[in-house]
C-alpha positions as CSV (number, residue, x, y, z in Angstrom):
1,X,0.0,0.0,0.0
2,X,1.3,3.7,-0.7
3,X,2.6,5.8,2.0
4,X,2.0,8.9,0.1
5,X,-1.0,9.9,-2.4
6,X,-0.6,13.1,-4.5
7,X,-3.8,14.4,-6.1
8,X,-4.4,16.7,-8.8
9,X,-7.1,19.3,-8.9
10,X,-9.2,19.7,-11.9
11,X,-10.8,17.0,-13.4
12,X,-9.4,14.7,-10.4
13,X,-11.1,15.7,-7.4
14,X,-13.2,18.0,-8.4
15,X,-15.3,18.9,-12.0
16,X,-14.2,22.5,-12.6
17,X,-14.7,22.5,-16.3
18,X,-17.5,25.1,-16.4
19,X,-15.7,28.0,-14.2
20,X,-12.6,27.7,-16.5
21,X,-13.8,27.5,-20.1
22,X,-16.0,30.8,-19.4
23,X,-13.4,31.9,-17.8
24,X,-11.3,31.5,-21.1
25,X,-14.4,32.7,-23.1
26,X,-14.8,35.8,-21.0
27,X,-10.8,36.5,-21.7
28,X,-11.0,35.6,-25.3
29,X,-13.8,38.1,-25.9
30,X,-11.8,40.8,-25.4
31,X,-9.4,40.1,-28.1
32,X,-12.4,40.1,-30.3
33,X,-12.4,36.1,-29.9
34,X,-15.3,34.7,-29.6
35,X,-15.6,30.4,-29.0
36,X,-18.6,28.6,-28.9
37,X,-17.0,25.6,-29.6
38,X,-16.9,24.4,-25.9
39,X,-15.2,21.0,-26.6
40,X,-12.3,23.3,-28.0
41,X,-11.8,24.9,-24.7
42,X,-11.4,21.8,-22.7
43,X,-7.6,22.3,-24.0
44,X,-7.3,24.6,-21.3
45,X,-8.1,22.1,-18.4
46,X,-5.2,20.7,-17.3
47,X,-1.7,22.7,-18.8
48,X,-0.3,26.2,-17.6
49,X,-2.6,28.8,-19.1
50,X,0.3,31.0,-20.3
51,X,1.0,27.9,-22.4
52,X,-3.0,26.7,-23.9
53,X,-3.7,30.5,-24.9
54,X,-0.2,30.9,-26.5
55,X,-0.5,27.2,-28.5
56,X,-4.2,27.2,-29.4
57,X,-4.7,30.9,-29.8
58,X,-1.1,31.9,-31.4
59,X,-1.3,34.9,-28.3
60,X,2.5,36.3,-27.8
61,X,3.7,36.1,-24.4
62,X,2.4,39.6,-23.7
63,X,-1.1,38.5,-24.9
64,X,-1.1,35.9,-23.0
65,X,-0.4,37.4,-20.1
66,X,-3.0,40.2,-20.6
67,X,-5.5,37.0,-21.1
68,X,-4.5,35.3,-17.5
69,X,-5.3,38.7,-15.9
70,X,-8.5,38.9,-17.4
71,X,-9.2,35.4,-17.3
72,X,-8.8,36.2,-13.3
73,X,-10.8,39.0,-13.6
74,X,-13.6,36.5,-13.9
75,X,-12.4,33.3,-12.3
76,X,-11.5,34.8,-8.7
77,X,-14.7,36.1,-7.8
78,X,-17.2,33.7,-9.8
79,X,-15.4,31.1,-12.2
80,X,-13.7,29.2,-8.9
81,X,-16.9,28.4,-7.6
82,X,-18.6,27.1,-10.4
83,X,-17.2,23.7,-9.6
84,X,-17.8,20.7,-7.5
85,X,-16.2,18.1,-5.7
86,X,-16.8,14.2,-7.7
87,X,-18.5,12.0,-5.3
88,X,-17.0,9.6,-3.8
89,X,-13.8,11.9,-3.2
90,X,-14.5,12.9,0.4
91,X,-15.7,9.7,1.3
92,X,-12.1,8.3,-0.4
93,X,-10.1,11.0,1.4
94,X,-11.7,10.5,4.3
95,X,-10.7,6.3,4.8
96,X,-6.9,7.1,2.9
97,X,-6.4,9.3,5.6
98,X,-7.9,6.7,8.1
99,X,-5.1,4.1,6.9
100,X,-2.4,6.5,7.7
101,X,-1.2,7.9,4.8
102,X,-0.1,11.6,4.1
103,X,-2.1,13.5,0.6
104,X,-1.3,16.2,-1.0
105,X,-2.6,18.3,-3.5
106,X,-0.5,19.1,-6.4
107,X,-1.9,21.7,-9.0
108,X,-0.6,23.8,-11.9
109,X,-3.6,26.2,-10.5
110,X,-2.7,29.2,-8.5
111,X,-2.1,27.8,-4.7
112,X,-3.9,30.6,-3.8
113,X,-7.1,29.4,-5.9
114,X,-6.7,25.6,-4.8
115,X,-6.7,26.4,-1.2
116,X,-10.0,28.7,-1.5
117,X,-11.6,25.7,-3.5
118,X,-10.5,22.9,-1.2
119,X,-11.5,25.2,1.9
120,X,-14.8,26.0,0.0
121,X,-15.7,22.1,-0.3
122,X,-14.2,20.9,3.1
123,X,-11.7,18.6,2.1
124,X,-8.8,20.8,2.7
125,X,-8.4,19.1,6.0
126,X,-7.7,15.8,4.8
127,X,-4.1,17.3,2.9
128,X,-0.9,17.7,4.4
129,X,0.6,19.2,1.4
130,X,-1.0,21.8,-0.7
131,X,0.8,23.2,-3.4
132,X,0.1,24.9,-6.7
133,X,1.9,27.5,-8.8
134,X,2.8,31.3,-8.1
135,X,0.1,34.1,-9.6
136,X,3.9,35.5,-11.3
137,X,3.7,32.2,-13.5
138,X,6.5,30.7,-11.4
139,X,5.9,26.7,-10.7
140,X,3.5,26.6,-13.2
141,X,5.1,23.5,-14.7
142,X,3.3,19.8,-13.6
143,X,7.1,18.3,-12.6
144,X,7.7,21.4,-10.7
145,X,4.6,21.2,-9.2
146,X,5.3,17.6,-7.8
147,X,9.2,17.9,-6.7
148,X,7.6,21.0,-4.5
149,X,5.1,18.4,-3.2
150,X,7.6,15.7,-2.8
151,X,9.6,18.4,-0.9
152,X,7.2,19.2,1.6
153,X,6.4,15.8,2.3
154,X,9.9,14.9,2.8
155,X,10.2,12.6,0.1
156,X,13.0,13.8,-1.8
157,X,15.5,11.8,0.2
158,X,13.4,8.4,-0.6
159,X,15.9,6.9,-3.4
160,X,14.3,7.0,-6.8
161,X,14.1,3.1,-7.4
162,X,11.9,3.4,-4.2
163,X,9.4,6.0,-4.8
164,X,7.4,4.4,-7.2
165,X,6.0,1.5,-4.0
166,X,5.4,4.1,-1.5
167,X,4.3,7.3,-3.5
168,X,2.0,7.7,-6.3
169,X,0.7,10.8,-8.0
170,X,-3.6,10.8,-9.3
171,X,-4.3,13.1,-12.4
172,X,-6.5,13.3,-14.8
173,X,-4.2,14.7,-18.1
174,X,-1.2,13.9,-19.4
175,X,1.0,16.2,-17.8
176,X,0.5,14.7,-14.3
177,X,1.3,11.0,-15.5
178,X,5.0,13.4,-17.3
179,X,5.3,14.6,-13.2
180,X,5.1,11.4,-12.1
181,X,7.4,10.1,-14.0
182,X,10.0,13.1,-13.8
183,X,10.1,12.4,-9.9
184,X,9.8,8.0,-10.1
185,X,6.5,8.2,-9.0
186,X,3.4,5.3,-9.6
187,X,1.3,7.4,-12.3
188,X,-2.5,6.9,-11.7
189,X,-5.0,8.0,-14.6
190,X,-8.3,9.4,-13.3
191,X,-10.1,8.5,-16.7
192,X,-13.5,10.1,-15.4
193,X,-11.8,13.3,-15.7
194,X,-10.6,15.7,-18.8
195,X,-8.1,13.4,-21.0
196,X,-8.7,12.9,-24.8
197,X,-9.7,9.5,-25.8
198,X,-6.3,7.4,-25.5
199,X,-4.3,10.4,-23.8
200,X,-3.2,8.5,-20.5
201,X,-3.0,5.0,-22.0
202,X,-0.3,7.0,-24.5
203,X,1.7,8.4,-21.5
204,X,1.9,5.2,-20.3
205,X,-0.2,5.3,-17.1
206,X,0.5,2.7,-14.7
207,X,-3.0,2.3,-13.9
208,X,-6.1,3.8,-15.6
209,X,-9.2,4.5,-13.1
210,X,-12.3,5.2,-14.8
211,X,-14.2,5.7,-11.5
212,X,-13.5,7.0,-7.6
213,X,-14.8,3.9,-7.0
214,X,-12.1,2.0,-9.0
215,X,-9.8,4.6,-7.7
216,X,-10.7,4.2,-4.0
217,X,-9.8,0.1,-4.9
218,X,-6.3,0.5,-6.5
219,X,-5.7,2.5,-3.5
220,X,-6.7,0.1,-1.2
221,X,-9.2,1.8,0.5
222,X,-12.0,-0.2,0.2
């Protein structure tokens, strides 16, 4: 059994795809954008958004930052809460924590965004970690994200052939499977979540759970 479970946000333990894509909308509009197509925007769950309005928009870096701050403009006071936890999560939290092991959250989002939504929905009790990235854009990168985690929790001095049986990161996309296995970590695909059809089986997840339920059983905390 793990020691250590790392959890992304979005499309992991909780389904935040309405507060973000009119979010983007709301940010695209002012560049005379405007996107109905709503399966277009599910781009922008999961990767920094510096880097989805720069690759599917062809924004400059100055565009793209003018399009986070608006994209704020929205998401802060209305978009964050547009959201809600996947059942089963608490309920999973709840007996992982039970068995002794230490979570953690590990999010491109803003920390300062993760923590209001965790807080928001109660579960922020069951981490012992929280970490996201900086509003500057700093630690906005997935493997960055995690070896901040790993920090935290003190797992940096585990050697790398051992990580993988004691600590395992949970994501929905592609990039958290690429943090896993930048830091030796078991990658867990949450395939109820945001990835394209054949997105985590490509990255090579070690396990694919296409439930909490099946989740919560790979964990071994049923």
């Amino acid at each position: 059994m793990f020691q250590y479970c790392l959890f992304d946000l979005d499309g992991t333990l909780t389904d935040s795809q309405e507060g973000i894509i009119k979010s983007v909308q709301y940010a695209l509009s002012f560049f005379g954008i405007e996107e109905p197509d709503l399966q277009k925007l599910t781009s922008f769950l999961g990767p920094p958004l510096q880097k989805s309005f720069m690759e599917f928009y062809g924004f400059s870096q100055e565009d793209a930052e003018k399009a986070i701050a608006l994209y704020r403009e929205r998401f802060a006071p209305i978009g964050i809460f547009e959201n809600s936890v996947y059942p089963g999560i608490p309920d999973l939290l709840e007996r992982l924590k039970e068995k002794g092991m230490l979570l953690a959250v590990a999010s491109s989002k803003p920390e300062c965004y993760v923590r209001r939504i965790l807080a928001h929905f109660d579960i922020e009790k069951y981490f012992d970690v929280v970490v996201g990235s900086e509003l500057d854009g700093s630690r906005s990168q997935k493997e960055e994200v995690v070896e901040e985690a790993l920090k935290r929790l003190g797992i940096l001095t585990v050697p790398v052939e051992k990580r993988k049986s004691v600590c395992v990161m949970i994501g929905d996309r592609k990039f958290d499977l690429q943090g896993a296995k930048a830091h030796f970590l078991t990658g867990v695909g949450a395939g109820y979540g945001y990835a394209s059809a054949g997105e985590l089986e490509e990255e090579g997840a070690d396990y694919i759970a296409e439930t909490v339920e099946k989740l919560a059983q790979y964990l071994g905390a049923c």
